[in-house]
N, C-alpha and C positions, 0 to 999 in steps of 0.2 A: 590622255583620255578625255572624251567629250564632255564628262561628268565632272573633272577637273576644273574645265572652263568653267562650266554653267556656276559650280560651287565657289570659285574664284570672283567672278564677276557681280554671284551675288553677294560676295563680300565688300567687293568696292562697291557697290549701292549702299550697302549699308554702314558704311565707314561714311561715306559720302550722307548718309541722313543724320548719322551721330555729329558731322563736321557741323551740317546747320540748324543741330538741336542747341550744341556750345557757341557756336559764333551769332548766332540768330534768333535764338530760342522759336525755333521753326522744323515741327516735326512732319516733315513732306507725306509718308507714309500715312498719318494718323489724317492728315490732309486732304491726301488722293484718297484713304478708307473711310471717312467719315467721322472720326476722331477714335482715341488709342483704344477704347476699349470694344469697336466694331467689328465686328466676324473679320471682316477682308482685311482689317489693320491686321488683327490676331493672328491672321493664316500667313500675311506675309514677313509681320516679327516670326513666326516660328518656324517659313521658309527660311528665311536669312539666319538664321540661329543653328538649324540643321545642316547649312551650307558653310556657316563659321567651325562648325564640331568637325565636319569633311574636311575641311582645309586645314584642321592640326596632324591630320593623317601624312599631309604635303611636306611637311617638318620633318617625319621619321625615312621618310624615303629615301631609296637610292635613285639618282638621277644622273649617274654614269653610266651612258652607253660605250658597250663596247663594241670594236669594231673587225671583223673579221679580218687582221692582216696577214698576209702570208710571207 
């Protein structure tokens, strides 16, 4: 599903700003918004957060396709 990706990818953005919040102390997000408590920081922590809640759904799934043999 397309919704998968999108929610996937914004996962790794935001694994990826947690990696150079600890190794850097460098919050990219708060950075590119204005700093952390900026509308556009807020909307895209709470994009990424929404997209983190989607991706435990990827956990319960079944991802066996089956396949029509005769």
């Amino acid at each position: 599903m397309w919704i998968d990706k999108i929610a996937l990818a914004l996962v790794i953005i935001g694994a990826l700003n947690w990696g150079s919040i600890g190794l850097f102390s460098f919050d990219i997000v708060a950075w590119i918004g204005g700093g952390p408590a900026a509308l556009i920081s807020r909307i895209i922590y709470s994009v990424v957060a929404l997209a983190g809640i989607w991706c435990i759904s990827l956990l319960f799934r079944d991802t066996e396709v089956e396949s029509d043999r005769a």
